[in-house]
C-alpha positions as CSV (number, residue, x, y, z in Angstrom):
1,X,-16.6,1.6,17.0
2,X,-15.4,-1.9,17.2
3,X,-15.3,-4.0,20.7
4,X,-11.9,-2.7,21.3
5,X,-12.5,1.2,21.2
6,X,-10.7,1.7,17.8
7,X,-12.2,3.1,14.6
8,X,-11.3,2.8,11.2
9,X,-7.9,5.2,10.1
10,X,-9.9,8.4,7.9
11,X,-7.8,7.7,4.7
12,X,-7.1,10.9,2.6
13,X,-7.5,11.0,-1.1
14,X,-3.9,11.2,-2.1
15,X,-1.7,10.2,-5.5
16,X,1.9,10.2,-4.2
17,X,4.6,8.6,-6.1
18,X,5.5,5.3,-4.7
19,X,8.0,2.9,-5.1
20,X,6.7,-0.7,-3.9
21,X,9.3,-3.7,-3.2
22,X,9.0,-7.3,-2.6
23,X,8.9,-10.5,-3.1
24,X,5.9,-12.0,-5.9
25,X,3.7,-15.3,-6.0
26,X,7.0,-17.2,-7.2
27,X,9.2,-16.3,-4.5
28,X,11.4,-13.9,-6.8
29,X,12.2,-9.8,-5.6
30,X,10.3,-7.5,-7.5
31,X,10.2,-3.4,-7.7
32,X,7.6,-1.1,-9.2
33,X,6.3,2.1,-9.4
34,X,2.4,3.0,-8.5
35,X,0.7,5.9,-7.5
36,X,-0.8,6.0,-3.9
37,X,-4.7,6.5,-4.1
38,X,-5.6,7.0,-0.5
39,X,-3.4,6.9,2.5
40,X,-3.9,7.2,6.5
41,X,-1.7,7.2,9.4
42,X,-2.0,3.2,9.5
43,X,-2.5,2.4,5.5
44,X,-2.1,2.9,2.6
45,X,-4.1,1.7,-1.2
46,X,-2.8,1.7,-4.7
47,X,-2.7,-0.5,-7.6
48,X,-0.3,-3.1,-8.1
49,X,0.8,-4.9,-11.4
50,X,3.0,-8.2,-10.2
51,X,1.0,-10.8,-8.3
52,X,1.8,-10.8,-4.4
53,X,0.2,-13.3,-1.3
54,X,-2.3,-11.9,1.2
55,X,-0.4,-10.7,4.4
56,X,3.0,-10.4,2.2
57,X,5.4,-7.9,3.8
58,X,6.0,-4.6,1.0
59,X,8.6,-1.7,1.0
60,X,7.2,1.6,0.7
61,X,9.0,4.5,-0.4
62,X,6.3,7.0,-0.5
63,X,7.3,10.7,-2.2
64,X,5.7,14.0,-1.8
65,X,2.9,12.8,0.3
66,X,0.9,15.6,2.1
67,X,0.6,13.5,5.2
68,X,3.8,12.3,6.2
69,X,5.9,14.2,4.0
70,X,8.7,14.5,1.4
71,X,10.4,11.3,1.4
72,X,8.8,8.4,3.6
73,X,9.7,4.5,3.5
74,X,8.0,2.3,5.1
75,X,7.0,-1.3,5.1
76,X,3.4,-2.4,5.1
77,X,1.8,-5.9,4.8
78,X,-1.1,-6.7,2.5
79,X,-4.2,-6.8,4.2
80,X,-7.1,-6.5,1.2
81,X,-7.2,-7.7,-2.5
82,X,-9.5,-5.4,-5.0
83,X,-10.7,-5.1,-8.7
84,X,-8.7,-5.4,-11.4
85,X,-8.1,-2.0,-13.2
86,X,-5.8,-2.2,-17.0
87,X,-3.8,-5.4,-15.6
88,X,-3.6,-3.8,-12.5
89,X,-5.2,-5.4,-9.2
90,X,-5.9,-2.6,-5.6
91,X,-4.2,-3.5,-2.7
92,X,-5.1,-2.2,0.8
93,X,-2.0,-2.6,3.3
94,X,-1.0,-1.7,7.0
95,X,1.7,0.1,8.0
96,X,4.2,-2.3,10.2
């Protein structure tokens, strides 16, 4: 437990469609399509092929998910950079 009484969100193995919007490194809207691979009530990871900044500001539109259903959108803001995996680098992000 941190000094504020919170602990880290359990995140839930998960590979959910999603749709991720936003705006890349050189200012320009982008769209893509990803696959969730672990999602909490306050996050959310998956890979991501176009180039965004740290604490950028994404649209999720999450489908089938087993935690918060059919159809969910949602924006999140990038909070963690990963590996790269076939082009593609992980992102960690927190629900807004």
């Amino acid at each position: 437990m941190s000094r504020y009484g919170s602990q880290r969100a359990v995140r839930e193995q998960e590979a959910s469609k999603l749709s991720i919007s936003g705006i890349d490194l050189n200012g320009k809207p982008f769209q893509e399509e990803s696959n969730t691979i672990d999602i909490s009530e306050t996050g959310i990871s998956f890979y991501l092929k176009t180039s965004v900044w740290m604490d950028a500001h994404l649209n999720l539109e999450i489908r089938s998910s087993t935690l918060l259903g059919p159809v969910s959108s949602l924006k999140a803001k990038v909070v963690r950079f990963g590996a790269q995996e076939d082009g593609r680098r992980f992102i960690g992000a927190r629900f807004d």
